[in-house]
N, C-alpha and C positions, 0 to 999 in steps of 0.2 A: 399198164400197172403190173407189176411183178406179185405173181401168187404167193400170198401168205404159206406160212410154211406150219405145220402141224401144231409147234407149241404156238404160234402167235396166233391161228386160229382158236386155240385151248383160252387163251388171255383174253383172246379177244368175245370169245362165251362167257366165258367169269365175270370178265367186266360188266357183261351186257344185264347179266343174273343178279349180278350185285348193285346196280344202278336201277334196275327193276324193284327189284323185292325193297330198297329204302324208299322209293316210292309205295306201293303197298305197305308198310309198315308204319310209314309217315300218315297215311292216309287212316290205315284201318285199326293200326294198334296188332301188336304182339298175338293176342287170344284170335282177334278175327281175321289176322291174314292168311291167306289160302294158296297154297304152293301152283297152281292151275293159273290165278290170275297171273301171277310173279311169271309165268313163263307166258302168258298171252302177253304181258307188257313187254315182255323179251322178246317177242317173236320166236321163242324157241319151243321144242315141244320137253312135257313134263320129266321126260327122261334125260336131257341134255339141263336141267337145273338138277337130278339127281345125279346123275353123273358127275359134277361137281362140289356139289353137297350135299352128303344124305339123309339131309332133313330138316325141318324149316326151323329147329333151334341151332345147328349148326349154321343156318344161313341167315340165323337172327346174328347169333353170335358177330358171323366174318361182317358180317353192316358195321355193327358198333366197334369188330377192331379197326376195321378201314376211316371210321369217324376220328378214333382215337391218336392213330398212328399216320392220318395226314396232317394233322393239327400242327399248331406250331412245335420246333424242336426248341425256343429259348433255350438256354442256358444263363442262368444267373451267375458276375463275376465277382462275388462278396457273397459271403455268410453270414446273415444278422443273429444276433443272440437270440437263445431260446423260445422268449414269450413273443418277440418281431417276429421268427422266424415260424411257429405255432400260425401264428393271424396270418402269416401271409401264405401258407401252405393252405387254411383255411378258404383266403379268398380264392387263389387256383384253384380248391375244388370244387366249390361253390358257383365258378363259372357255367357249369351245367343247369344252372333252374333250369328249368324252363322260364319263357317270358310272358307276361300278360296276354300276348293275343296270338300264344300257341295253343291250338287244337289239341284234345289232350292224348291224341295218338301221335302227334310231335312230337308234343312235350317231352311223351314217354321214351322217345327216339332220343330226345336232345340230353336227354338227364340221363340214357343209358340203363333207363330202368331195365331189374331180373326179374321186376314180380312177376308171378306165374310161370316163368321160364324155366325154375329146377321144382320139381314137387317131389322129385323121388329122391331117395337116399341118398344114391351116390351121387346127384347135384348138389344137395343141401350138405354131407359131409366137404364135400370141395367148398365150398363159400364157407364154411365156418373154417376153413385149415386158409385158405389164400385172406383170410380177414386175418386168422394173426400174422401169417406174413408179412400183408401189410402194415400190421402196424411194429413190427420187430426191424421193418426197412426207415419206415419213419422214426422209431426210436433211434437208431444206429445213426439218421443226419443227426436229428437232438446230441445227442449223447457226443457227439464231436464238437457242440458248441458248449457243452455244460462244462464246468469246472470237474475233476476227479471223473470226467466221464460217468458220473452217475446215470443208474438202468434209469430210462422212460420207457421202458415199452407201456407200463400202468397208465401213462401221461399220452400217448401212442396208442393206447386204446381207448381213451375218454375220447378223445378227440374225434377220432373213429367214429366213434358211439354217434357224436352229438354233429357228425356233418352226415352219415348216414339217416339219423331220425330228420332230419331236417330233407336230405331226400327223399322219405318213404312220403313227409304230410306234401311237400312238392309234385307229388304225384297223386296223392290222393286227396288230396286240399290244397289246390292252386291258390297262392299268392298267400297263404297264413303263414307269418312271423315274417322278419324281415333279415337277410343273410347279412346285411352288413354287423346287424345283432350278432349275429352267430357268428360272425366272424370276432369281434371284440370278445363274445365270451370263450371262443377257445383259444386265445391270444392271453386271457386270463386265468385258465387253467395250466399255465408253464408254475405259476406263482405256487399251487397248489405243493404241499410237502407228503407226497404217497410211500414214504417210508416203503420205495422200490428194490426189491433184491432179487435176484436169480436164484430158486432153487434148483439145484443140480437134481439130475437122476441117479435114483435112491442105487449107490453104488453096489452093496450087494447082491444086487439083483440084476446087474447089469455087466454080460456075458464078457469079459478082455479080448483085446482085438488081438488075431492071430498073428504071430510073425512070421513073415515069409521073406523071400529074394525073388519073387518073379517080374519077370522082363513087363516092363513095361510101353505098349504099343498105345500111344496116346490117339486118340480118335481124330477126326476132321474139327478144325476149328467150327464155332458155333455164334451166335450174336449172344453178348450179356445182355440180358434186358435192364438191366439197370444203367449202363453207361450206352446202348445202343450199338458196339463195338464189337470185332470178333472177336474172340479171345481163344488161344490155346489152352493143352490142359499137360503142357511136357515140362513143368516150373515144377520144383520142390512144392508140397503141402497138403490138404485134406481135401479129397473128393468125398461127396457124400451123394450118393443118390437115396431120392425120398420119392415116392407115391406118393398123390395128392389126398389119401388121408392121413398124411404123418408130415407136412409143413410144418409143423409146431418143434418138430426135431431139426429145424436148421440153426434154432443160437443155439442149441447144445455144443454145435462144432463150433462158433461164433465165439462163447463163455470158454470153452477148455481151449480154444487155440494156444498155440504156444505166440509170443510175439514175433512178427516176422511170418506166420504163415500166409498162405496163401489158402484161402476158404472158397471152393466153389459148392455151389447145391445145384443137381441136375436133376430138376421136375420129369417124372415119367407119370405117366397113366398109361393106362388100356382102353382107354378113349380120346384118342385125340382129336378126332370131329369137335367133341362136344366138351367134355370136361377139360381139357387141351386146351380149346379153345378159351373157354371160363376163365382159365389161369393165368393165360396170354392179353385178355384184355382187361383184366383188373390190375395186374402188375405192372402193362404199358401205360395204364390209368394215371395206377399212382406215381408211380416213376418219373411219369411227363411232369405231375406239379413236383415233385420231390427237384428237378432238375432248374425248376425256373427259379426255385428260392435256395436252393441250397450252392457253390460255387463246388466243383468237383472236388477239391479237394476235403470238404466232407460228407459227400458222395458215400452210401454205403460201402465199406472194403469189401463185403461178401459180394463172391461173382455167381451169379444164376444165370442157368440157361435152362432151356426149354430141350427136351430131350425125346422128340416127340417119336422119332426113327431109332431110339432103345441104343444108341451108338454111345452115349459116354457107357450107360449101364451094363451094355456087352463087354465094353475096357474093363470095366471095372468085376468083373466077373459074374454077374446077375444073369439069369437068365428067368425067363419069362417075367420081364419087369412090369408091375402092374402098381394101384392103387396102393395096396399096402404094403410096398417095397420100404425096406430100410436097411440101407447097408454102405459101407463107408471105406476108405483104403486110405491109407500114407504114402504116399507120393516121393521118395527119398532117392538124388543120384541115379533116377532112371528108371529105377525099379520100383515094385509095389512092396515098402518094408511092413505096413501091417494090414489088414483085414477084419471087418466088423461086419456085424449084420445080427437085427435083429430090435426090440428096444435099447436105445443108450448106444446105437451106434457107431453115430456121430461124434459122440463123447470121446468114446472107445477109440478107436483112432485117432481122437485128434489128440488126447494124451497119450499114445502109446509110446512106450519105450524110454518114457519123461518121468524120473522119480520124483522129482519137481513139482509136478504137474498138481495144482489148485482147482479151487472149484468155487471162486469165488466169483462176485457179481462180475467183476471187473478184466477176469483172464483171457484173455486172446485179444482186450481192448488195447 
């Protein structure tokens, strides 16, 4: 048999960590697993599961993105309207209950529960900044089947609201209400008239992007997590990098695009073990249902990646890219023609050098 060679030893540890600990996990629940048993059911010893992971919410994490990201890849080949496409985004999420004669440290496997997972700040600022994301991705499929492309993110966050409270009692009252219920009722909240608009950022106070000519040296292609694809970043348009407590700044570039641009958002943190990870499996979450019911071509435009090695952010001139990053650049002929950073970023670049340039619900749609 031909000796394994260093990285297939390294995979073949990961694996073994990783198949370990969803056992423990499945068994004992999130609060009671104990990083000691996870490496006795591996046979390895406790520093060859740190060595891989450094730390049992990190190794909670990589369980549930391995859960998420072997699943099925469907792709839906039609777009149903609004209130079809609501209920049926609804049932894909819903897939997670748990079932009647799961254990409730399964259960809480199967449904992908966080409770207890983030208590400190900068966990709980990430899940409140990657929930409007998501519901700004889900607006964005909406909003490609609505007439005048009218904003849903409001309709994108009930929605939100009312498949998350149905996962909290799923976890914490097995088997109360019935999802197919919850599905029909957010299938009837498309009907709903939320008199939806985009406020812009309040422009006075929002610093103009600088104009420059510097050369532009585009980074290493990356995977979009929304189409699953690599994607370059050497195309005319707006790069925006955000730290994950400023996700809430990606339709600002979304709203001011000019038409025709090209929109990517490049997630950084100073945690990629753990808040990294956070943002990696909620976005591969919702992306997987977003892909089964929605047919690509209205597939969010905006291109995300995950920027976890600081490589778009260094392109784009950041340094020490962290949590509260926010800074944006124009992509024009090669070069980087403007430069933002700061609140209204986003904005800031994506209209720069456009006297044109709106601020209405509807700009860059």
């Amino acid at each position: 048999m031909a000796r394994l060679t260093r990285a297939q030893q390294q995979e073949r540890t990961r694996a073994a960590v990783l198949a370990a600990a969803r056992a423990e996990f499945a068994e004992r629940g999130y609060a009671d697993a104990k990083v000691d048993r996870i490496a006795e059911r591996a046979e390895l010893t406790r520093g060859a599961v740190y060595s891989n992971f450094p730390s049992k919410r990190a190794l909670y994490l990589a369980v549930l993105i391995e859960s998420v990201e072997h699943a099925g890849k469907a792709e839906a080949s039609s777009s149903p309207g609004p209130g079809e496409a609501v209920g049926a985004f609804a049932r894909a999420w819903l897939e997670r209950l748990p079932l009647a004669g799961d254990t409730p440290a399964g259960g809480s496997l199967q449904l992908r529960s966080l409770a207890g997972v983030f208590d400190d700040e900068p966990g709980r600022t990430a899940l409140a900044q990657v929930t409007r994301l998501e519901a700004l991705l889900l607006a964005l499929a909406l909003e490609s089947r609505t007439p005048y492309r009218t904003r849903r993110v409001r309709l994108a966050e009930l929605v939100l609201t009312l498949l998350n409270g149905a996962g909290h009692l799923a976890d914490t009252a097995p088997g109360f209400g019935d999802p197919f219920d919850v599905a029909r009722a957010c299938q009837h909240l498309a009907d709903l008239d939320l008199a939806d608009t985009w406020g812009p950022p309040h422009l006075p106070y929002v610093t103009p992007a600088r104009p420059v000519q510097d050369a532009w040296e585009p980074p290493a292609e990356l995977p979009d997590q929304i189409t699953g694809r690599l994607v370059g970043f050497d195309a005319d348009g707006v790069i925006a990098v955000l730290g994950t407590s400023r996700l809430e700044a990606a339709e600002e570039a979304v709203r001011a695009a000019r038409p025709g641009d090209r929109i990517t958002v490049a997630v950084v943190t100073s945690d990629p073990a753990e808040i990294g990870r956070l943002v990696r499996l909620r976005i591969s979450d919702l992306t997987g249902c977003l892909r089964r019911v929605f047919a690509p071509d209205a597939w969010p435009g905006l291109r995300l990646v995950l920027d976890d090695r600081a490589a778009v952010a260094s392109a784009v001139g950041v340094q020490d890219a962290g949590d509260a990053t926010e800074a944006a650049v124009r992509v024009h002929a090669g070069t980087v023609s403007a430069r933002a950073s700061g609140r209204g970023a986003a904005h800031a670049a994506a209209t720069a050098g456009d006297p044109t340039a709106t601020c209405s619900s509807e700009a860059g749609r």
